[in-house]
C-alpha positions in Angstrom: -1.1 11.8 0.9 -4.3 9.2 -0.1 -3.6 5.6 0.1 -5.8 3.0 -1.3 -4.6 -0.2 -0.5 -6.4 -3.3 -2.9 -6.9 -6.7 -2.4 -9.2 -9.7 -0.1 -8.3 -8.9 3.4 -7.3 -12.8 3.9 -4.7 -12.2 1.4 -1.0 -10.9 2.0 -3.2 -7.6 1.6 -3.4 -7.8 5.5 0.4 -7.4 5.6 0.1 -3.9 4.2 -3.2 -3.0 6.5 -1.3 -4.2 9.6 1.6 -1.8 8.4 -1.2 1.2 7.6 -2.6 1.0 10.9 0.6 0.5 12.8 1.7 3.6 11.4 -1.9 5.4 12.3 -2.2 6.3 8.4 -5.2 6.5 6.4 -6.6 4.8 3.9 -9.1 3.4 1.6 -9.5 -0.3 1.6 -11.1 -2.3 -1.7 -11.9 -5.8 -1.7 -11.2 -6.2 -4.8 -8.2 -6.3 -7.5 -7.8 -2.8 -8.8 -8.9 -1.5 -12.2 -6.5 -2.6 -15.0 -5.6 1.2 -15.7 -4.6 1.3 -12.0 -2.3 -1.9 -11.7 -2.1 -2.9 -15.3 0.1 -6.2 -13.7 -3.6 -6.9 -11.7 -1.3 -8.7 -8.6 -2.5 -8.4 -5.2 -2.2 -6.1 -2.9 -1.7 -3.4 -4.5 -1.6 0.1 -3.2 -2.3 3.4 -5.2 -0.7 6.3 -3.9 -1.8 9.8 -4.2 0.4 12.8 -3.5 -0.8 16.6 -3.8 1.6 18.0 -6.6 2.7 14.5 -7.7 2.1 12.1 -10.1 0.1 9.4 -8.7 1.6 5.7 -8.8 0.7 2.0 -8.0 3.3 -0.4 -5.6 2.6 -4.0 -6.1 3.7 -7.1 -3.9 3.4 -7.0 -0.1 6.6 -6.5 0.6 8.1 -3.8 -1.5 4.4 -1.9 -0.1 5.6 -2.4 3.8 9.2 -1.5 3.1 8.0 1.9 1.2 5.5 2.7 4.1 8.1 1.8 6.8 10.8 4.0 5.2 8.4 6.9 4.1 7.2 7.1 7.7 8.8 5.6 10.3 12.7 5.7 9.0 14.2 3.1 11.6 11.1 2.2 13.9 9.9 -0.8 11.9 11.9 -2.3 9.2 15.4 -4.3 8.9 18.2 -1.9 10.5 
């Protein structure tokens, strides 16, 4: 799986890399808002996600990013019980 996590690390962006790297996943990190055909809403962070067979697709808002990552990989280590 390829994450690419977008968005000013002194944003809510460093929500989601404190997540990525508690988890000990990699990931690409851009500075910058993604391209419009990426995250057509253009809200930071955003992160694109890239699955071998899948389509990929785009999660926006810090939140909704940490709770997908926390239930993807770590079901009931990190995250509301």
């Amino acid at each position: 799986m390829a994450y690419t996590l977008y968005g000013a690390q002194l944003s809510r962006a460093s929500r989601v890399t404190w997540v990525l790297r508690e988890l000990g996943l990699d990931f690409q990190h851009v500075s910058e808002r993604a391209p419009l055909s990426i995250n057509p809403n253009n809200k930071i962070p955003s992160l694109h996600v890239e699955r071998p067979g899948s389509t990929p697709f785009t999660l926006y808002e810090s939140f909704a990013i940490t709770q997908y990552l926390a239930k993807k990989h770590s079901p009931g280590s990190i995250g509301p019980a």
